[in-house]
PyMOL Python script that loads the backbone (N, CA, C, O; Angstrom):
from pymol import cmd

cmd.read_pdbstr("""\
ATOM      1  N   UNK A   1     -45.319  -8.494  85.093  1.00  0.00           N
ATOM      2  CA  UNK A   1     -46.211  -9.024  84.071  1.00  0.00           C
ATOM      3  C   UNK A   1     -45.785  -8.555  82.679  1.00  0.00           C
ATOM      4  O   UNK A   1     -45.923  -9.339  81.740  1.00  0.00           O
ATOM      5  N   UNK A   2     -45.429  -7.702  82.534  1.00  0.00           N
ATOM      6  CA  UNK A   2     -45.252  -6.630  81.106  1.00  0.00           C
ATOM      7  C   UNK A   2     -43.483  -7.299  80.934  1.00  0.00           C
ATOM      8  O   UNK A   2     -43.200  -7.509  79.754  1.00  0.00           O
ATOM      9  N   UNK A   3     -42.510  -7.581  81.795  1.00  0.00           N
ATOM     10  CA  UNK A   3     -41.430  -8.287  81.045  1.00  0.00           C
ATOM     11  C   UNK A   3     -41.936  -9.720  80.333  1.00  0.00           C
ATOM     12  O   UNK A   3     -41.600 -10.224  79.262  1.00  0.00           O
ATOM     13  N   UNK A   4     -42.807 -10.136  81.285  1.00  0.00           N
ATOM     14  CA  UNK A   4     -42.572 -11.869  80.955  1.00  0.00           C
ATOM     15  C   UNK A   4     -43.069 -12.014  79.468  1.00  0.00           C
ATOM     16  O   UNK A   4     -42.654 -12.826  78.641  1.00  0.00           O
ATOM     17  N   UNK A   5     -44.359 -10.749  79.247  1.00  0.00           N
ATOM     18  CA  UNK A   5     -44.745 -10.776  77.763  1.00  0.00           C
ATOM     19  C   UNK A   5     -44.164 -10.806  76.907  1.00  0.00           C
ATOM     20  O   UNK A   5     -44.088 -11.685  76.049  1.00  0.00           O
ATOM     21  N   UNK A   6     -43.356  -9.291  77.046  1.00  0.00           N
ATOM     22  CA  UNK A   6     -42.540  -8.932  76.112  1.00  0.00           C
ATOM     23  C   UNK A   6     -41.507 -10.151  76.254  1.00  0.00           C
ATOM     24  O   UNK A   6     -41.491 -10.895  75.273  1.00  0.00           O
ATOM     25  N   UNK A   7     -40.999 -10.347  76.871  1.00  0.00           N
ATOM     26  CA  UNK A   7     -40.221 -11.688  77.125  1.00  0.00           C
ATOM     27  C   UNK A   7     -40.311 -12.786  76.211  1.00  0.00           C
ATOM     28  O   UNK A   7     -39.412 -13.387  75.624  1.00  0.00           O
ATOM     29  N   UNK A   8     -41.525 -12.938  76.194  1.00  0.00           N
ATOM     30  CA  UNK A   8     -42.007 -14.475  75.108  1.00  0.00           C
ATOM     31  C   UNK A   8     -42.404 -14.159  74.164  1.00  0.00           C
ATOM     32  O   UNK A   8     -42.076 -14.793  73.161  1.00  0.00           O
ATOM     33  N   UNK A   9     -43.547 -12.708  74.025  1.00  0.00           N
ATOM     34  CA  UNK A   9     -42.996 -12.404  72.730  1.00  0.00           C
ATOM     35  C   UNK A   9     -41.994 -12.368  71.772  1.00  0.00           C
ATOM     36  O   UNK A   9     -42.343 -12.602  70.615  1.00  0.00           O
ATOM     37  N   UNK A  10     -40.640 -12.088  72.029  1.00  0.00           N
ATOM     38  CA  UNK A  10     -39.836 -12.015  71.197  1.00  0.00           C
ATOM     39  C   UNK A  10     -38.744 -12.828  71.412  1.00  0.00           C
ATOM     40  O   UNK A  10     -37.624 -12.477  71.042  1.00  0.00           O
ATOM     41  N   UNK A  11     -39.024 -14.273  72.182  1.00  0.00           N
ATOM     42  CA  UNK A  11     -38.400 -15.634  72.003  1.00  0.00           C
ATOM     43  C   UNK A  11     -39.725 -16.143  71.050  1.00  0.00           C
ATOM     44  O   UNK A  11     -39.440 -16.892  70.115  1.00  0.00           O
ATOM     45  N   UNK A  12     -40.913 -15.836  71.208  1.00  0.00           N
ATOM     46  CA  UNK A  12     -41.875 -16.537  70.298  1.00  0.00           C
ATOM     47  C   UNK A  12     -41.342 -15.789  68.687  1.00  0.00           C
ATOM     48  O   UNK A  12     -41.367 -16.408  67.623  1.00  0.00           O
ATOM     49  N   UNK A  13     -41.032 -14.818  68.795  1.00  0.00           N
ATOM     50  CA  UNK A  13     -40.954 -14.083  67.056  1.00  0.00           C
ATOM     51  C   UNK A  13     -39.336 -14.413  67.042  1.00  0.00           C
ATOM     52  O   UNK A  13     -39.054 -14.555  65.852  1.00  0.00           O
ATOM     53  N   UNK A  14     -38.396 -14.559  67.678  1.00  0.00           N
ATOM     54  CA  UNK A  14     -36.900 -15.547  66.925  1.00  0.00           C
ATOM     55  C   UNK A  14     -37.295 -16.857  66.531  1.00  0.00           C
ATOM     56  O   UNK A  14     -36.996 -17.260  65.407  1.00  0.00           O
ATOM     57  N   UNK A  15     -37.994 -17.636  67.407  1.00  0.00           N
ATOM     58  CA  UNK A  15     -38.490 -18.967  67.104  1.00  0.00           C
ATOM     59  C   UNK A  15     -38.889 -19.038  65.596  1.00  0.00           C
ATOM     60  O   UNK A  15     -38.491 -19.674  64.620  1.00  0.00           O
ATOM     61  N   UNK A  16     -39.869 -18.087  65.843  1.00  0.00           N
ATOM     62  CA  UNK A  16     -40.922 -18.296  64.327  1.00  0.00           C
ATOM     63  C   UNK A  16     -39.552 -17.956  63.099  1.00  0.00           C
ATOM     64  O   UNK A  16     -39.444 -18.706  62.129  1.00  0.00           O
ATOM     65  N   UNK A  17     -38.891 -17.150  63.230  1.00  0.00           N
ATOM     66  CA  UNK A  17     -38.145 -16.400  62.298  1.00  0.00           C
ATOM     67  C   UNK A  17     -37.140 -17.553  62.047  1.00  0.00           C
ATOM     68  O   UNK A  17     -36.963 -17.774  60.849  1.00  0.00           O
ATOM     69  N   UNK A  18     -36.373 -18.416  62.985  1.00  0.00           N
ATOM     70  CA  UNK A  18     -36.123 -19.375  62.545  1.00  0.00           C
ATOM     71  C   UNK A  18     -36.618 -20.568  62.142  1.00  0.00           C
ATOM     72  O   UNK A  18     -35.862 -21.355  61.572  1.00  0.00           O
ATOM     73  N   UNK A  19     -37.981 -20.898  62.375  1.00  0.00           N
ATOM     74  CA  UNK A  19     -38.318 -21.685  61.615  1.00  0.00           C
ATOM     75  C   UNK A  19     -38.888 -21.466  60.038  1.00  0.00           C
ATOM     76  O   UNK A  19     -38.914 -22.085  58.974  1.00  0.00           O
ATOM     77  N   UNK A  20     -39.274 -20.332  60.528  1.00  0.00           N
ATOM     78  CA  UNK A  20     -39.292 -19.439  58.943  1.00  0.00           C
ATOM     79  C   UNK A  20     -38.536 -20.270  57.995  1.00  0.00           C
ATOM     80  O   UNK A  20     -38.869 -21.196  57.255  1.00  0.00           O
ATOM     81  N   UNK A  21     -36.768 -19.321  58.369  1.00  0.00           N
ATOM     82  CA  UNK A  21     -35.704 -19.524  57.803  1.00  0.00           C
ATOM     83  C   UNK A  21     -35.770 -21.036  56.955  1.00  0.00           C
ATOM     84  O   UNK A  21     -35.622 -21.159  55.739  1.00  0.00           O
ATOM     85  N   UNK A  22     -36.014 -22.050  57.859  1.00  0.00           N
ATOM     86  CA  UNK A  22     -35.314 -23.486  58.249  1.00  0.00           C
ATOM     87  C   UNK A  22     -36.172 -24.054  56.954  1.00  0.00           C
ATOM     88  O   UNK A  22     -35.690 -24.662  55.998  1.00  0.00           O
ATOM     89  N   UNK A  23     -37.520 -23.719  57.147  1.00  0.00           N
ATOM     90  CA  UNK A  23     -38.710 -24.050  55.876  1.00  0.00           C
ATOM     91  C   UNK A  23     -38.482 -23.223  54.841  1.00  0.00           C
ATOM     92  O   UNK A  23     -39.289 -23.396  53.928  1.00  0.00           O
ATOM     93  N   UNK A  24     -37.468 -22.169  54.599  1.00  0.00           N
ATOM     94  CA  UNK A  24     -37.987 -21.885  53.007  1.00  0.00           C
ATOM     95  C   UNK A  24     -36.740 -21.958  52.158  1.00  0.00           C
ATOM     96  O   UNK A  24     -36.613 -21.811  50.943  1.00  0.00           O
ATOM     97  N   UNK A  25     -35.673 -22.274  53.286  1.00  0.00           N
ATOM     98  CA  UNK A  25     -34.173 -22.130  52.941  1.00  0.00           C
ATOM     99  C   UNK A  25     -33.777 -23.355  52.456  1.00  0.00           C
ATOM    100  O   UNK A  25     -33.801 -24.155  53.390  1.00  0.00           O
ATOM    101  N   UNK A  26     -33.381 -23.937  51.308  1.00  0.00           N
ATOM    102  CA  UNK A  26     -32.261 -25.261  50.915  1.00  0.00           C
ATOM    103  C   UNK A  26     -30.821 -24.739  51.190  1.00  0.00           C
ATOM    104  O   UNK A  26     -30.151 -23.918  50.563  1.00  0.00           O
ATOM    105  N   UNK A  27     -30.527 -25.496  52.376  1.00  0.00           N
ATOM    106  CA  UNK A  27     -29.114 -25.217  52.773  1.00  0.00           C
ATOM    107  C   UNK A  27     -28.256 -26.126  52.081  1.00  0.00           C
ATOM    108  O   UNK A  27     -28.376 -27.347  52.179  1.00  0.00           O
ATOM    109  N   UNK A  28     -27.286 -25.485  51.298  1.00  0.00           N
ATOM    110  CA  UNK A  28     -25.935 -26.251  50.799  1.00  0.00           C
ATOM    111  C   UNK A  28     -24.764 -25.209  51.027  1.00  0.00           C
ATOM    112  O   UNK A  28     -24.379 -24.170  50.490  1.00  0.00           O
ATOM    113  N   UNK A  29     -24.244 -26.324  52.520  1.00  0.00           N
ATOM    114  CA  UNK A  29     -23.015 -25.942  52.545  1.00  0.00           C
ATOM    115  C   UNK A  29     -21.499 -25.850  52.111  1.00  0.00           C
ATOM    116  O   UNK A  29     -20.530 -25.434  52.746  1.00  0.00           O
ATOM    117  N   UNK A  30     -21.616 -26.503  50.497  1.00  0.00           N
ATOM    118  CA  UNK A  30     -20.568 -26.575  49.971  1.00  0.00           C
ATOM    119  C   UNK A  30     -20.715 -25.577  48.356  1.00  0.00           C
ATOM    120  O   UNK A  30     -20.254 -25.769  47.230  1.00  0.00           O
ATOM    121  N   UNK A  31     -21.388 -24.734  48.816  1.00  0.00           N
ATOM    122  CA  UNK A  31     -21.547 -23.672  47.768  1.00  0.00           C
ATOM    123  C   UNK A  31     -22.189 -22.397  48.220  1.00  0.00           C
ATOM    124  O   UNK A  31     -22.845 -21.538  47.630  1.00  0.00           O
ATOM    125  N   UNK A  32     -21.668 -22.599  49.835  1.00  0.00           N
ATOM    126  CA  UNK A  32     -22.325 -20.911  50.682  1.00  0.00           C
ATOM    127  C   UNK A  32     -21.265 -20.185  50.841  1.00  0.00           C
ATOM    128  O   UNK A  32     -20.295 -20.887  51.127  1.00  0.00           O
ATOM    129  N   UNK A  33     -21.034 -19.068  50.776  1.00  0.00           N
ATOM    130  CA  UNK A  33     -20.101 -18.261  51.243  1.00  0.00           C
ATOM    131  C   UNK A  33     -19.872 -18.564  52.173  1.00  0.00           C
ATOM    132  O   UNK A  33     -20.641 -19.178  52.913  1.00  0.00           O
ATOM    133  N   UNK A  34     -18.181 -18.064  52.561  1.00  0.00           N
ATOM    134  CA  UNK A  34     -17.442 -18.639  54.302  1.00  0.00           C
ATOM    135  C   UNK A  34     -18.059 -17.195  54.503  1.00  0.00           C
ATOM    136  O   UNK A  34     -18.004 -16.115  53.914  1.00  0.00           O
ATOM    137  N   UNK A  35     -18.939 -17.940  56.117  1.00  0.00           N
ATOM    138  CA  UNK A  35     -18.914 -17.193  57.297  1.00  0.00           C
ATOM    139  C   UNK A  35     -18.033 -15.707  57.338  1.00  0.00           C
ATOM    140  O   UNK A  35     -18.484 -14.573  57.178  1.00  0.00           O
ATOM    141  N   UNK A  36     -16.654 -16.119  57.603  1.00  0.00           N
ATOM    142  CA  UNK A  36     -15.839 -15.316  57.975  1.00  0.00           C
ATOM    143  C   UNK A  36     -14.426 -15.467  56.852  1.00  0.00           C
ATOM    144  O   UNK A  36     -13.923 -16.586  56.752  1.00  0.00           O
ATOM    145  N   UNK A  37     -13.910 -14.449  56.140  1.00  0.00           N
ATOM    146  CA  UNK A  37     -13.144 -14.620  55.006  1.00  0.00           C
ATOM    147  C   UNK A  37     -11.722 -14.088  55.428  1.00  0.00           C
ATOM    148  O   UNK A  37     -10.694 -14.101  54.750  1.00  0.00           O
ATOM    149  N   UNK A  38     -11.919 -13.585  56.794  1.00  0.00           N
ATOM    150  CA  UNK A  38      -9.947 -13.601  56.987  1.00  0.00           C
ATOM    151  C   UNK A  38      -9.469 -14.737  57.148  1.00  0.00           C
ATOM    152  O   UNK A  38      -9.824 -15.669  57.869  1.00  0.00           O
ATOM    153  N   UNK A  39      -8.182 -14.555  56.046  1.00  0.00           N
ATOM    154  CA  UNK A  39      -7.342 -15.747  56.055  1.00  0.00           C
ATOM    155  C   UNK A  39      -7.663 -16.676  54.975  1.00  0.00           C
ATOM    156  O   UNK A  39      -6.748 -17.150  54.301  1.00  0.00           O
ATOM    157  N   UNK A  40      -9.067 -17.021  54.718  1.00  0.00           N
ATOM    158  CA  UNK A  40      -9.676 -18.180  54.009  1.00  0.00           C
ATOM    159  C   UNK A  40      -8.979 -18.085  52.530  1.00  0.00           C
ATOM    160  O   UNK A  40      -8.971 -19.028  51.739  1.00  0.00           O
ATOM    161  N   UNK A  41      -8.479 -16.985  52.312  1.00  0.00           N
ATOM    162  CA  UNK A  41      -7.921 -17.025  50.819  1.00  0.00           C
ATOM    163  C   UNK A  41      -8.561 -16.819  49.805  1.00  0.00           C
ATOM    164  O   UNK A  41      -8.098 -17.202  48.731  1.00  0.00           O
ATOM    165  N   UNK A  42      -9.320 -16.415  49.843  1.00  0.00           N
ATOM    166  CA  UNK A  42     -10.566 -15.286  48.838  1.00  0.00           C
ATOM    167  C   UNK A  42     -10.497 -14.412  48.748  1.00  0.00           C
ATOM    168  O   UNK A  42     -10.541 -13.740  49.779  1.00  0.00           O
ATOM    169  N   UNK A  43     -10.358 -13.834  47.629  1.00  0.00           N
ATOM    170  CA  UNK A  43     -10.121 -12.383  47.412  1.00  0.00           C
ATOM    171  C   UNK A  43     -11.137 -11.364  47.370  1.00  0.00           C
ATOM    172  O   UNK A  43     -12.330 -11.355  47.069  1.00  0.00           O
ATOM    173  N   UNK A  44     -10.384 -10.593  47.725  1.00  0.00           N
ATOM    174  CA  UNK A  44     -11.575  -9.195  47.942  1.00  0.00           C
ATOM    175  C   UNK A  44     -12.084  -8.325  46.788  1.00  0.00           C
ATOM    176  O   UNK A  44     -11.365  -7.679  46.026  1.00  0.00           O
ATOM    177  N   UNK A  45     -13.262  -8.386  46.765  1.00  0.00           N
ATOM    178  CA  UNK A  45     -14.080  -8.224  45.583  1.00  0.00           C
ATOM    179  C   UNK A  45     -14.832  -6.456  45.762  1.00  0.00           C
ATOM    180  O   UNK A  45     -15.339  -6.002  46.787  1.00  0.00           O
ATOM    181  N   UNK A  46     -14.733  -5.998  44.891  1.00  0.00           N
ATOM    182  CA  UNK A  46     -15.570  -4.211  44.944  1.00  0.00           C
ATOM    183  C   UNK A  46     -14.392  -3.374  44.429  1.00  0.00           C
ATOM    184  O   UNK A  46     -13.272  -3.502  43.934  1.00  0.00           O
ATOM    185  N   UNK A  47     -15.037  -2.695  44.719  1.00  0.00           N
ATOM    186  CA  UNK A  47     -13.890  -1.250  44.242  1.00  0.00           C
ATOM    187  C   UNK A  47     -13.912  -0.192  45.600  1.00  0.00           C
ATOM    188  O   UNK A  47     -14.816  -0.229  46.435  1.00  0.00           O
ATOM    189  N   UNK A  48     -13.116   0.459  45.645  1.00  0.00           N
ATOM    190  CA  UNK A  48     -12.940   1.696  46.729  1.00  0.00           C
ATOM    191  C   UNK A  48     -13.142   2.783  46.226  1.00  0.00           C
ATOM    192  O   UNK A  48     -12.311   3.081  45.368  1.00  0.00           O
ATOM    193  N   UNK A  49     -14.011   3.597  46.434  1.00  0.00           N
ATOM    194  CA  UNK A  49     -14.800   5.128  46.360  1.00  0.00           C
ATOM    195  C   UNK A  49     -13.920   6.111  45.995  1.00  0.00           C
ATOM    196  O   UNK A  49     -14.279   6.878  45.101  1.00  0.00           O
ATOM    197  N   UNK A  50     -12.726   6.264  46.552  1.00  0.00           N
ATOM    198  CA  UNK A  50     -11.820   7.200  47.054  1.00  0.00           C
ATOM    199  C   UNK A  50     -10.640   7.002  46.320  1.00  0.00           C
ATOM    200  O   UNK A  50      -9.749   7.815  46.564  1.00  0.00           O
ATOM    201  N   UNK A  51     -10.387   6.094  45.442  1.00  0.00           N
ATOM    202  CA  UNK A  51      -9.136   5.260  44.609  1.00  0.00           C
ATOM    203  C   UNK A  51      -9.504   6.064  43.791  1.00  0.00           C
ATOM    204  O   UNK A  51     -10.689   6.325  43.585  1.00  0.00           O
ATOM    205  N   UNK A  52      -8.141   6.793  42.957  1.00  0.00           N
ATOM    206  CA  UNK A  52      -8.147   7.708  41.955  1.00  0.00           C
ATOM    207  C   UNK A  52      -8.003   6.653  40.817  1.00  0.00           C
ATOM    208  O   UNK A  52      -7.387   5.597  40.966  1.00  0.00           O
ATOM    209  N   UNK A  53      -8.694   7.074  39.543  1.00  0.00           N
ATOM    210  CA  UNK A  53      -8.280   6.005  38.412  1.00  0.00           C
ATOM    211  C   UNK A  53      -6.962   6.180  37.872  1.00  0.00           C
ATOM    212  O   UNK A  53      -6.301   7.213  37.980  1.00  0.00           O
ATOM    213  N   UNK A  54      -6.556   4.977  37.200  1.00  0.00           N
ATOM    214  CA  UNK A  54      -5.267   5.380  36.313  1.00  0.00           C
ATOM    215  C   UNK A  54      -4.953   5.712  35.224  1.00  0.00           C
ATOM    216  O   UNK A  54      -3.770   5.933  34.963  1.00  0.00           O
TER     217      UNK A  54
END
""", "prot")
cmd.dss("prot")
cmd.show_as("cartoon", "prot")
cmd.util.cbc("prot")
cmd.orient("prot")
């Protein structure tokens, strides 16, 4: 009894969380960041902590 709850509880709270998402989000996919940036040819942006200045 206590899995099946918890069970649907928290397919009921991803559900909600994506519909959340789906209603408050304007998706445009031709001005979102790539997913995944190896390879894509974008350069890497920040600085490193540990890089001595020059």
């Amino acid at each position: 009894m206590t899995r099946k709850v918890t069970a649907s509880l928290s397919l009921l709270f991803i559900v909600g969380l994506v519909l959340f998402d789906q209603g408050t989000a304007r998706l445009n996919p031709y001005q979102a960041p790539a997913a995944f940036a190896l390879g894509s040819g974008q350069v890497a942006s920040g600085g490193f902590c540990g890089a001595l200045p020059q």
